[in-house]
Every structure is written in structure tokens, then in C-alpha cells.
C-alpha positions, 0 to 999 in steps of 0.5 A: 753902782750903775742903775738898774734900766727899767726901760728896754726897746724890744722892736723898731720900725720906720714907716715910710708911708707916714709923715712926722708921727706926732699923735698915737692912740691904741683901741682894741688892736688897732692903732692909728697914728696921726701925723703933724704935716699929715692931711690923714688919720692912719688906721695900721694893723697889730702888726704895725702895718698900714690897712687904712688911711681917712682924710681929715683936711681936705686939698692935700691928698696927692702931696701927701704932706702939707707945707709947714706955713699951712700945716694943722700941726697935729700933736695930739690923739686922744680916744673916748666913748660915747652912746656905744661908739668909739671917737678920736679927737686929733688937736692941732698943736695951736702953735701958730695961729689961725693954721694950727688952731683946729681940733677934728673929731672922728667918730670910728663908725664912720671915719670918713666923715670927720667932724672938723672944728676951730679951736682959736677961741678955745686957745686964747681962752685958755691962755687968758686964764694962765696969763700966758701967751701965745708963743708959750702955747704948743699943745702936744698930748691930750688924754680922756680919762673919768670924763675928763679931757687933759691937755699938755702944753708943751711950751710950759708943760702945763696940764690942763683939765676940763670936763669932756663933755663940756668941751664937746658941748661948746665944740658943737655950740660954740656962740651959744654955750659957755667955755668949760671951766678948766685947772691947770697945773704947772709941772717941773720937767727935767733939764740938760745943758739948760734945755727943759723937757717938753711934754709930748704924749700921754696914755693912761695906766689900766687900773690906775689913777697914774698915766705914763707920759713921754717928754722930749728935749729939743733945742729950739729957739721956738716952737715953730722952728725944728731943733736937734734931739737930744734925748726922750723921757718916759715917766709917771704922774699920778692924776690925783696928785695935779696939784703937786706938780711933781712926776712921780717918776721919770727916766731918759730913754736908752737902748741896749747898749745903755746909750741915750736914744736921739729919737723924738719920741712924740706920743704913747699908748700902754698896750697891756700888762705881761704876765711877769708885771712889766708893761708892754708900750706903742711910742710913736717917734718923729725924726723931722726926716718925712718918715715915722718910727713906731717902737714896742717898749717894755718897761719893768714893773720897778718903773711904774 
């Protein structure tokens, strides 16, 4: 007997104007999108349309994209609150070095004047304290949750943890402040031909003390290198059972027709709860084609 799908596309739309979707985070009903080769933070409409765009790095502008050996590689969105304002933290993925070691801080009062800062210490450290390596580090997710700051190392889907405020406190005061203290704890991912799912978005569940995240299945040699897509996961981690290292459920993404979707889906973001339980869902998917696909998922209470 075929298992029931929890999991249903309800809409697509390929965004021209957008670059290698790679990081999605959703305030209010605003969405903004950043995009790994991408000089700008996109600022789209409910209706999925783009009405702004702020530059994040600077000598880009008319090309559009930056070139791959340059590019900050941008993977990862994460939204939090301070003093009454609304801040994004765009992290470059750190999976080649110096280029993709920088993290951008964007207060929303004033998106126009980016914070930008280098992350290369703030990396190493990280991988000192793992004993891994670099060509292990391929940050693709990050989350804000109770003060906390999570980040997901796609090259070990590793979840680290610190404290938000001591991440921030050492962004603005880096030769002066130590680190902050981190976790980190390792997760099993599923596998397919002897290929491992990678981490590559995270968005916290309303309520709750689970997240939904999304992996995806890439065959690449290197976390440089572009592979072919083989299929994405969405699934659910409980943040109070880290230390497990177990998801608490996953399930490889399909449409209508029961197929498995080809698309890299590289970030979420929950929208709200519907009416009859099921969740409705924002995945953002890079196909390394120059173009972004944004999807509305609606994913049944079974799931979560």
C-alpha cells in the first residue's frame, strides 16, 4: 500500500529577475530573497513580485551576478528582532576562503546601508572546535530562535549553536570580545546511490519548539563545484532533542503525479497554519540556470 503524500506543490514561479535563489526569509508579508551570486537583497511582494532590491556588495551593480571565483555565495537568511527593529543576517556559505567568508547585516529601517562583516575567524574557530576542515564547511541555513543563532553546515549537516547576542557582540568588536561559546551537533541525513542529503534551509514551526528544514541531494565532488539534483527533502527536527541527531521526520519532495521533484530546493520559510491544520510553505529552489524558483507547498498536519 503506496504511502499517503503529506506533502503537495500548489504553485510555482520562476523569477527572472533573480539570481540562484539560496536564502528566504518571510516578515510579516513581505518576502526577501537572497541569492548566492547576487550583489542585492530582493524585497518581493505577497504576490511574489519583486518592488525592491538594496545592494549588499558594492562594484556589481550592472552585471547583475557576480563571477563564481568573486561571489560571497550567499546560502543563508535569518530574520531577528532587536530594540523595536527588524534585522536579516545574509552569511555567506564559507566554502571557499576569503571570498565567501562574510556575513551582512541588514537593519530593515534602513536596508540601504548594510552592515557588512568577515566571518574567516569566526569560521575557523568553528572548525577548530569540530576538528573539521575546511573543504568540510558549506554553511547553507541559518535560524534565530529564543536568542539563539543555528547554523547548518551542509558539507557535515552539522547544527551549530550560540547564543545570538554574543554572536552579534563579537560581529561589532571582533579584536576585543571573545567568541561565543558554540554546540554542535551532528545529524544523519538520508541517503540515495551512496549520495547524502545536505542541509540547505531552516524556518521555525509557530508554537513550537520544532523547525521545518529542507536537504537536498547534489552529486558533486565538492562544495564548489555544481552537481546534478537529484531530489529535495523537507523534514522536521525538534531543537530540544539536538543532541539526539535524529530528524523527527523527513520526506523527499513529489508532485502531483507522485514524481520526485529535480528541483534544489535551498531555503524555507513557514507561512501560517490553515484553517484545517495543514501548513501553508514559501521554498525557494536554485536550478544553477541564472533564474530562481519560488513554490507555495502545503504540507499536511500528518507531517509535522
Amino acid at each position: 500500500m503506496q504511502d499517503q503524500q503529506l506533502i503537495w506543490i500548489e504553485d510555482t514561479l520562476t523569477i527572472e529577475s533573480i539570481p540562484s535563489g539560496s536564502g528566504l526569509a518571510v516578515i510579516k508579508d513581505t518576502v526577501f530573497v537572497v541569492g548566492d551570486d547576487s550583489p542585492w537583497l530582493f524585497q518581493l511582494s505577497p504576490a511574489l513580485e519583486e518592488v525592491n532590491r538594496f545592494l549588499m556588495v558594492e562594484g556589481f551593480q550592472e552585471e547583475g551576478r557576480i563571477p563564481k571565483p568573486l561571489k560571497p555565495d550567499f546560502e543563508c537568511l535569518a530574520e531577528f528582532q532587536k530594540g523595536g527593529s527588524t534585522f536579516l543576517l545574509a552569511f555567506g556559505s564559507g566554502s571557499k576562503s576569503p571570498e565567501r567568508d562574510l556575513v551582512v547585516k541588514i537593519n530593515l529601517d534602513r536596508p540601504e546601508k548594510p552592515e557588512k562583516y568577515s566571518l574567516l575567524a569566526f569560521y575557523d574557530y568553528l572548525l577548530t572546535g569540530t576538528g573539521e576542515s575546511r573543504e568540510n564547511l558549506n554553511m547553507e541555513a541559518a535560524l534565530v530562535a529564543d536568542n539563539k543563532l543555528y547554523l547548518f553546515n551542509r558539507g557535515t549537516n552539522t547544527i551549530f549553536v550560540m547564543s545570538l547576542d554574543g554572536f552579534l557582540r563579537y560581529l561589532k568588536a571582533p579584536l576585543e570580545v571573545e567568541m561565543p561559546k558554540f554546540q554542535h551537533y551532528p545529524f544523519k541525513l538520508p541517503e540515495v546511490e551512496g549520495i547524502s542529503a545536505g542541509f540547505s534551509g531552516a524556518s521555525a514551526l509557530p508554537g513550537s519548539s520544532e523547525i521545518l528544514f529542507t536537504a537536498t541531494l547534489e552529486a558533486t565532488q565538492n562544495w564548489i563545484a555544481d552537481g546534478e539534483i537529484m531530489g529535495s527533502y523537507l523534514g522536521i527536527i525538534d531543537l530540544d532533542r539536538l543532541a539526539a541527531g535524529e530528524v523527527e521526520k523527513v520526506e523527499m519532495v513529489k508532485n502531483d503525479r507522485g514524481e520526485v521533484l529535480k528541483d534544489k530546493l535551498e531555503s524555507v520559510a513557514v507561512l501560517k497554519k490553515n484553517p484545517d491544520g495543514s501548513l501553508k510553505v514559501l521554498v525557494v529552489a536554485d536550478n544553477d540556470d541564472g533564474t530562481s524558483k519560488v513554490m507555495r507547498l502545503r504540507i499536511e498536519e500528518g507531517f509535522y
